[in-house]
C-alpha positions in Angstrom: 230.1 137.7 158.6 226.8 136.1 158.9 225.5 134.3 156.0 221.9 135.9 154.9 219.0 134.0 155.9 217.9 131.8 153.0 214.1 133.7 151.3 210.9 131.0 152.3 209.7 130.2 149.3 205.8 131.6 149.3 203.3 128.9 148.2 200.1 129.6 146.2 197.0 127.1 147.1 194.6 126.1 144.5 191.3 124.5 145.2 190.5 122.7 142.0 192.4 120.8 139.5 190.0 122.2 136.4 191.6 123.6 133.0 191.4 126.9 135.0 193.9 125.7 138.3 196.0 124.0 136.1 196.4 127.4 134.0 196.7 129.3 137.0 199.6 126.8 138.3 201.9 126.9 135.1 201.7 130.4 135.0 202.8 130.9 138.3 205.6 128.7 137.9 207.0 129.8 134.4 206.3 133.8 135.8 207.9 133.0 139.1 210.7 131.4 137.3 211.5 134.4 135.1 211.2 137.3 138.1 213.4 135.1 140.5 211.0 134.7 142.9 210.5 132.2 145.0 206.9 130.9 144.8 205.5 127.5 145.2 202.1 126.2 144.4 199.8 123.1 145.9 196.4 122.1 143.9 193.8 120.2 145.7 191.2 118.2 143.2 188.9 116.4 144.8 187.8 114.2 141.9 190.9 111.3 141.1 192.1 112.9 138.0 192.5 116.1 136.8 191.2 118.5 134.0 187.4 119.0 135.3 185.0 118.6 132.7 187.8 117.9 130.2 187.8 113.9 129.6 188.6 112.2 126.3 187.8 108.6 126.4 190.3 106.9 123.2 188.7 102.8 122.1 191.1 101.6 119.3 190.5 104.6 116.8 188.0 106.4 118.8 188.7 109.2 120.0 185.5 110.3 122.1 185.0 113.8 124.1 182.8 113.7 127.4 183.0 117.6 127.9 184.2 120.0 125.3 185.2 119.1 122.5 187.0 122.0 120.7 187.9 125.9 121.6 187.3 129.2 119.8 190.5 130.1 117.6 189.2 133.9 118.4 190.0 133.8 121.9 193.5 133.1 121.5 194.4 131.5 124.7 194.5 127.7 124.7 195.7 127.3 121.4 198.6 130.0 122.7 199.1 127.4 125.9 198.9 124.6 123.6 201.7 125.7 121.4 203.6 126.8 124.3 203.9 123.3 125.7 204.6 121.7 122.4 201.0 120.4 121.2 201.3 122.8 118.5 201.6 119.5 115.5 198.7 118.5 117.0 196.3 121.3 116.6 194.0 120.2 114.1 190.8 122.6 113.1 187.3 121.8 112.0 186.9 119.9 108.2 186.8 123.0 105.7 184.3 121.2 103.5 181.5 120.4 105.9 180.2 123.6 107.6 176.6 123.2 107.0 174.4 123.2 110.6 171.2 122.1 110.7 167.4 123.2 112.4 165.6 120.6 113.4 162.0 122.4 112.3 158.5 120.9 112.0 160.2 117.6 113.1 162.7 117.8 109.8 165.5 118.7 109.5 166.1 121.9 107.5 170.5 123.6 106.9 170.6 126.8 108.3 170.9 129.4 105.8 174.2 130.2 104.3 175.7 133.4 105.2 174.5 133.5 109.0 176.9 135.2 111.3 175.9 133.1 114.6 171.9 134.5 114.2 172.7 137.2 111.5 171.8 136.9 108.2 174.7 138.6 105.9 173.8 137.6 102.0 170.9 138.5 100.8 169.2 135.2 98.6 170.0 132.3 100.8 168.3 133.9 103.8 165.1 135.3 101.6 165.1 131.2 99.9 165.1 129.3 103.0 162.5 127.3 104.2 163.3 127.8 107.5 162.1 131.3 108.7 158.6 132.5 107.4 157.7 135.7 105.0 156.7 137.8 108.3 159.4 136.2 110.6 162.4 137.3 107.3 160.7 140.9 107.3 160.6 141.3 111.0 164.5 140.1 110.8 165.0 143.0 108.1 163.8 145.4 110.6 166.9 145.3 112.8 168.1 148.3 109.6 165.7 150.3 111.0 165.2 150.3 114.7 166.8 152.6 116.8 170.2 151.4 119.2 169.3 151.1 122.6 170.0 154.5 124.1 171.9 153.1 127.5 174.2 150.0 128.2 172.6 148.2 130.6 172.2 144.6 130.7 169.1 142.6 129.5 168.5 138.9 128.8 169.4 137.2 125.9 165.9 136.2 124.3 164.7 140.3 125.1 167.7 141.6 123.0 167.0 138.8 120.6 163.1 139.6 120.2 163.9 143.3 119.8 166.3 143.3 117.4 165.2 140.5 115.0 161.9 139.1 116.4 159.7 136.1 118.0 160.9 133.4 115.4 164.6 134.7 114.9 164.6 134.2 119.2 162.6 130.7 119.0 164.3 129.1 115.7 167.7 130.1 115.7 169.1 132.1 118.3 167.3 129.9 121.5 169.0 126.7 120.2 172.1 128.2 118.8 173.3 131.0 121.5 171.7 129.6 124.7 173.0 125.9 123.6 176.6 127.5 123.8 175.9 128.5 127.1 173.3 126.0 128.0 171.2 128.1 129.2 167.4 129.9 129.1 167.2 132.3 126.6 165.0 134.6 129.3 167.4 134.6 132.2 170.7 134.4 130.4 172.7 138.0 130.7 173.5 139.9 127.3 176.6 141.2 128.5 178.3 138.1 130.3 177.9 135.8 127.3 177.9 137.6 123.9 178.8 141.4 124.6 180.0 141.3 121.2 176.3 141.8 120.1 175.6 145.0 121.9 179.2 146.1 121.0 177.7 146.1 117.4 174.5 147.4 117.9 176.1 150.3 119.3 178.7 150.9 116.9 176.6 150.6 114.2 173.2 151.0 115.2 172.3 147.8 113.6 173.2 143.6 113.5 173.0 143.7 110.5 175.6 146.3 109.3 177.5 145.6 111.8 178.2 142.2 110.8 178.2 143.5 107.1 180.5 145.8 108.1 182.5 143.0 109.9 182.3 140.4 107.0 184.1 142.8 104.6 187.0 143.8 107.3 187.9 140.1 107.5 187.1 139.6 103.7 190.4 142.8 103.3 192.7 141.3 105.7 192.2 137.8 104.6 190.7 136.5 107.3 188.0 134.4 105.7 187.6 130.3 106.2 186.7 129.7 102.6 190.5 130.4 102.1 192.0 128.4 104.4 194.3 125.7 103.1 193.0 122.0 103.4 194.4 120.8 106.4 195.5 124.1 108.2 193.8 124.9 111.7 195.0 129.1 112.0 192.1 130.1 110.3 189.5 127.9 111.5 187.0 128.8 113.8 187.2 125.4 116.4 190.4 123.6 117.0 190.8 120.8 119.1 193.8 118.3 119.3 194.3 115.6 117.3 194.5 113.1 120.4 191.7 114.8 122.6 191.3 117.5 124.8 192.9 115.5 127.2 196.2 116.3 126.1 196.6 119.4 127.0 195.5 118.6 130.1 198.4 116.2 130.5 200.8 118.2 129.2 200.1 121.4 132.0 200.1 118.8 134.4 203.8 117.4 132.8 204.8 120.4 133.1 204.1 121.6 136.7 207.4 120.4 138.7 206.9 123.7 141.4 205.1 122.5 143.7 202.1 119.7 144.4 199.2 118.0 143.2 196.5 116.4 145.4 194.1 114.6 143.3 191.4 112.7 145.5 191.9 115.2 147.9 188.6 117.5 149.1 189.3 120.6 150.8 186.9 120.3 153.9 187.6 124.3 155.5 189.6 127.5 155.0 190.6 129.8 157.9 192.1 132.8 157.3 194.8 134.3 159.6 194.6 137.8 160.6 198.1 138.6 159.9 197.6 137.4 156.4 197.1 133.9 154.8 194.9 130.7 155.0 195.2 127.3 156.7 193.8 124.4 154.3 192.4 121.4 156.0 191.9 118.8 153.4 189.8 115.5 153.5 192.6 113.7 155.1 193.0 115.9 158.1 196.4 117.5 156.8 196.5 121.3 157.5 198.2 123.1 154.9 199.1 127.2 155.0 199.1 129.5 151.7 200.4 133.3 151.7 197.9 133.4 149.0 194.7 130.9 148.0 192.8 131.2 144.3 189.2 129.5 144.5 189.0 127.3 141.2 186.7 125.0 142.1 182.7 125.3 141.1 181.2 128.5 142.7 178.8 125.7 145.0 181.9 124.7 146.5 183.7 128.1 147.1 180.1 129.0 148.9 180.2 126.4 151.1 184.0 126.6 151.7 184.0 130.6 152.6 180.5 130.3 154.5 182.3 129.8 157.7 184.2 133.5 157.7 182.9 135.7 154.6 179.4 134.7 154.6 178.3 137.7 152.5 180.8 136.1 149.6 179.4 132.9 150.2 175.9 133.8 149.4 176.9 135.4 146.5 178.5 132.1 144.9 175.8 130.4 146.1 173.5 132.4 144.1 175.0 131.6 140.7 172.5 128.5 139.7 174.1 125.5 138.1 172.3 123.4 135.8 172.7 119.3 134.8 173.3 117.6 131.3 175.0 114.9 129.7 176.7 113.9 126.4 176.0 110.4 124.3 178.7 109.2 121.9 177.6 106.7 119.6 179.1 105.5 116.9 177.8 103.5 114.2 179.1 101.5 111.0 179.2 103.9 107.8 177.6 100.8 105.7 174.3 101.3 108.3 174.7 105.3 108.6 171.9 105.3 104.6 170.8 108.8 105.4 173.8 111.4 106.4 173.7 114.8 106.3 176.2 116.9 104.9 177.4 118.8 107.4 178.4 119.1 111.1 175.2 118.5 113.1 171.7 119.8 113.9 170.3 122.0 117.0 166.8 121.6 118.2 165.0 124.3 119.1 163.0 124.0 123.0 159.6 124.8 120.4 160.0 120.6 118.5 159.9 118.8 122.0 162.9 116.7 120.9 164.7 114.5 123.4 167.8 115.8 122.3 169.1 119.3 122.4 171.8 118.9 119.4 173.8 116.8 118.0 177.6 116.8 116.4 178.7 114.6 113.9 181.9 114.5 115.2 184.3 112.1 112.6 182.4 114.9 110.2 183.5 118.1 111.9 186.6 116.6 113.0 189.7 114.0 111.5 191.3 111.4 113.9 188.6 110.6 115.6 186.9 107.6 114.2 188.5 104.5 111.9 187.4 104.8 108.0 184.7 102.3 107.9 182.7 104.2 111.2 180.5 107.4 111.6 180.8 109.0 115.7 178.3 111.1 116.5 177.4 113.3 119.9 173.8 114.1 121.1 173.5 116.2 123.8 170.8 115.8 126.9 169.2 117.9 129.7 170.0 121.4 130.4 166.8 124.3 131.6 164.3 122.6 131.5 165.2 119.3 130.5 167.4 118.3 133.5 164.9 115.6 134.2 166.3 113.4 131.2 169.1 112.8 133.8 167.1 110.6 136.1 166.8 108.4 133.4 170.1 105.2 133.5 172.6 105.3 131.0 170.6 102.7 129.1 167.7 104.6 128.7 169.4 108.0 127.7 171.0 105.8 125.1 167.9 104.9 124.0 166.6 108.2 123.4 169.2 109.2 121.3 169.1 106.7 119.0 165.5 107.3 118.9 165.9 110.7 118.2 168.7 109.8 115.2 165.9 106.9 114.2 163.2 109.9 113.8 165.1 112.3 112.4 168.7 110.6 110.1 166.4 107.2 109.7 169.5 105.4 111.3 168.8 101.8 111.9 171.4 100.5 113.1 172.9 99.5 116.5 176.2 101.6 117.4 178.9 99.4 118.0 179.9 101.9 120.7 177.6 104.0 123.5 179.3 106.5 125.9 176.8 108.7 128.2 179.0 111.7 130.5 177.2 113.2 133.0 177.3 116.4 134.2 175.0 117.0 137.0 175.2 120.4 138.2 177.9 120.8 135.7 177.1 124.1 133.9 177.2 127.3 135.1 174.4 130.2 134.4 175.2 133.3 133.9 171.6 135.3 135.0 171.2 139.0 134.1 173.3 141.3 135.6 176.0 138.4 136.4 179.2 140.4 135.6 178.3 143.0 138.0 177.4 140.5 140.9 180.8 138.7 139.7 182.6 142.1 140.4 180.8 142.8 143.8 182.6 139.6 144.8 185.8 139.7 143.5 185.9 143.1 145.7 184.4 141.4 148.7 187.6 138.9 148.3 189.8 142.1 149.0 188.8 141.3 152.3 190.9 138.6 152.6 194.1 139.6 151.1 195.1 136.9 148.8 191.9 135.2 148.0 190.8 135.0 144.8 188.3 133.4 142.5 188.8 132.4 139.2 186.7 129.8 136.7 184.1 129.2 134.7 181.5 130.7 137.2 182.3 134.0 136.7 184.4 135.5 133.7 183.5 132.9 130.3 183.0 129.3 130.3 185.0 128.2 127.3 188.3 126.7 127.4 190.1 129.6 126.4 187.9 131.9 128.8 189.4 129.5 131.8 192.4 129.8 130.5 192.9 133.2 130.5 190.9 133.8 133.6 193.8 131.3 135.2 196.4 133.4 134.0 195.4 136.4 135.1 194.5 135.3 138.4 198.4 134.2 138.5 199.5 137.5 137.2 197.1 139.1 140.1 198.9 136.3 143.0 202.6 137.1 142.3 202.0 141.1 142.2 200.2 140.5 145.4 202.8 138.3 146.8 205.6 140.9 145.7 204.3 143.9 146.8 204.2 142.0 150.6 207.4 142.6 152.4 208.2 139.7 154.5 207.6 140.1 157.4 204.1 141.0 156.2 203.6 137.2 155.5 202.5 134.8 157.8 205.5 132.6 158.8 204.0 128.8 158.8 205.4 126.4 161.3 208.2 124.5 160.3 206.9 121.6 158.3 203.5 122.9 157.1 205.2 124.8 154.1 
């Protein structure tokens, strides 16, 4: 009797090395693992280390965030994935006594009301007594009670939706450098639906922001889902969690983790070619050719362009029309005896209408523990972005320079930080235009014709941690039914050695 031939294992490429590919990676491993099938995976990054625009820089008891520095608790995904590898001791959420956000307006600094809901006003006095909106702008915001839903659900930008529901000021003062500093993007271009659906889910539902968020408030006030409750210390109820170390460690943790397969850091992908009986052939920077039964695009959507120009060039103009846009973060940290002016709370936006050098900034050992010693203040001022990308052109010198001008101006900080970190991120931050999800869905379907190709990332479906996350594991679920619903001799056999 003659033994069965042993199953080829089927290996998964990635191109990119991102929160998303690492995502995508584990949860083709731990899936594979518990179906029985026999999948491998290979990621190609071409920077020298791994996690994208995750980097947490630690000096003694700094701990200092180039990229992100935290993820939404309401997308549930990362803080899952964290507790899943065992980071869960180190979730920590934002302080519970320093919430307050500032509006930098008329060159001073003035807290945003108490009660907003992102841009919604939701109690009554603290909107009507703040300094920051004027008599018409607060009546025009009252209006939203009164004007009609919008009678079809098509997409529109973020600053028309803004201007129709609340008005000119609500667009200019709060929502510009609030919502489209999330995104980093321009109000006027940036799509509705692909960054906060939630709001036309509301106006919708209840034909109003306003009672919609009302509506909301006292749902979560019933179930007992309300931050002024939270116990000191505790990050499940928190809005932002982050870990106590950095981002970066759940980054090294997924990459701990991985053991099925390989991880090419350093390592460019320089062309794809598809087989016609199914599959791809990798050629990476070093000339090694490398074949996948399947291939999930990770990588910036610039790169996927260029990378599928060669045989899906209709794809390949579609990534290439998502726009990309450049900025940079400045860590500074100062001594508390020299920080005489601090504001009680987490930070300050600055509306595009003040000029300011500086978009926002976070006072980071503020909104977060563990990440400065006692006796020091960290803050983090963010540069460039529409509009302003040409603050990159500047050196790092002179970017710090700006920033502390900026804190000079506006906190009358004196002193010299005793540390300066600039990150840049040129090209770094996907826009999502009007009518993005549907162009996003055109080419996920103009992937189906190359079975097994996929993109996934923060081009297309959410650029938040969790958003990559998710979008990773989905992909992953979307691989291994592919792979499983392939018989065998429906995938490509590589040549000995190339597996």
């Amino acid at each position: 009797m003659n033994n069965p031939e042993p199953v080829q294992p089927r290996r998964v490429a990635i191109v990119g090395g991102g929160i998303t590919g690492l995502a995508a990676a584990y949860t083709l491993q731990k899936t594979a693992r518990e179906t029985g099938q026999q999948v491998n995976f290979i990621i190609f990054e071409s920077d020298v280390r791994l996690g994208g625009k995750i980097i947490t820089e630690t000096s003694g008891e700094f701990v200092v965030e180039g990229g992100p520095d935290s993820f939404l608790l309401q997308k549930p995904w990362a803080a899952q994935l964290a507790q899943e590898l065992g980071l869960e001791n180190e979730l920590i959420g934002t302080n519970p006594g320093q919430r307050k956000l500032y509006v930098v307006n008329r060159g001073r600094l003035t807290p945003m009301p108490d009660g907003l809901m992102l841009i919604i006003p939701t109690r009554f006095m603290p909107f009507v007594t703040s300094p920051l909106i004027s008599w018409p702008g607060k009546l025009r915001m009252g209006l939203d009670l009164f004007i009609p839903r919008r009678a079809d659900d098509e997409d529109e930008s973020v600053g028309a939706f803004i201007r129709r529901r609340l008005g000119r000021e609500a667009l200019e003062k709060i929502a510009e450098p609030m919502m489209s500093g999330i995104h980093v993007s321009d109000p006027e271009r940036q799509s509705l639906l692909g960054t906060f659906p939630r709001f036309r889910k509301v106006e919708m539902q209840h034909g109003s922001l306003i009672r919609g968020m009302l509506a909301q408030k006292r749902a979560a006030r019933q179930n007992g889902r309300t931050n002024s409750s939270r116990p000191d210390g505790s990050w499940k109820n928190s809005v932002f969690v982050t870990l106590r170390g950095g981002l970066n460690r759940l980054v090294d943790a997924l990459a701990s983790a991985l053991q099925d397969g390989e991880i090419l850091t350093n390592c460019a992908v320089t062309n794809i070619q598809p087989e016609p009986a199914g599959g791809f052939w990798i050629t990476d920077l070093n000339g090694r050719q490398t074949f996948a039964d399947a291939l999930i695009l990770a990588a910036p959507a610039s790169v996927s362009a260029r990378l599928t120009a060669p045989f899906a060039p209709e794809l390949s103009r579609g990534l290439a029309g998502i726009r990309y846009v450049s900025t940079a973060t400045v860590s500074l940290a100062y001594r508390r005896s020299e920080w005489t002016t601090p504001i009680q709370g987490v930070g300050f936006i600055a509306p595009r209408r003040e000029n300011r050098r500086i978009s926002a900034c976070t006072m980071t050992s503020t909104k977060f523990g563990h990440r400065a010693p006692e006796d020091k203040v960290l803050v983090r001022c963010f540069i460039g972005g529409p509009g302003r990308e040409e603050a990159l052109d500047k050196s790092d010198g002179e970017i710090i320079a700006d920033a502390r001008a900026e804190l000079n101006q506006l906190l009358g900080v004196q002193g010299a930080p005793v540390l300066a970190r600039v990150y840049r991120w040129p090209a770094g931050n996907a826009q999502y235009d009007v009518g993005h999800l549907e162009r996003v869905r055109q080419m996920h379907n103009l992937c189906a014709d190359f079975p097994g190709l996929y993109l996934s990332g923060s081009a297309y479906e959410g650029i938040g941690i969790p958003d990559c996350v998710h979008q990773g594991q989905q992909t992953a679920a979307k691989v291994l039914a592919f792979l499983a619903e392939r018989q065998p001799d429906q995938l490509y056999a590589a040549p000995i050695g190339q597996m």
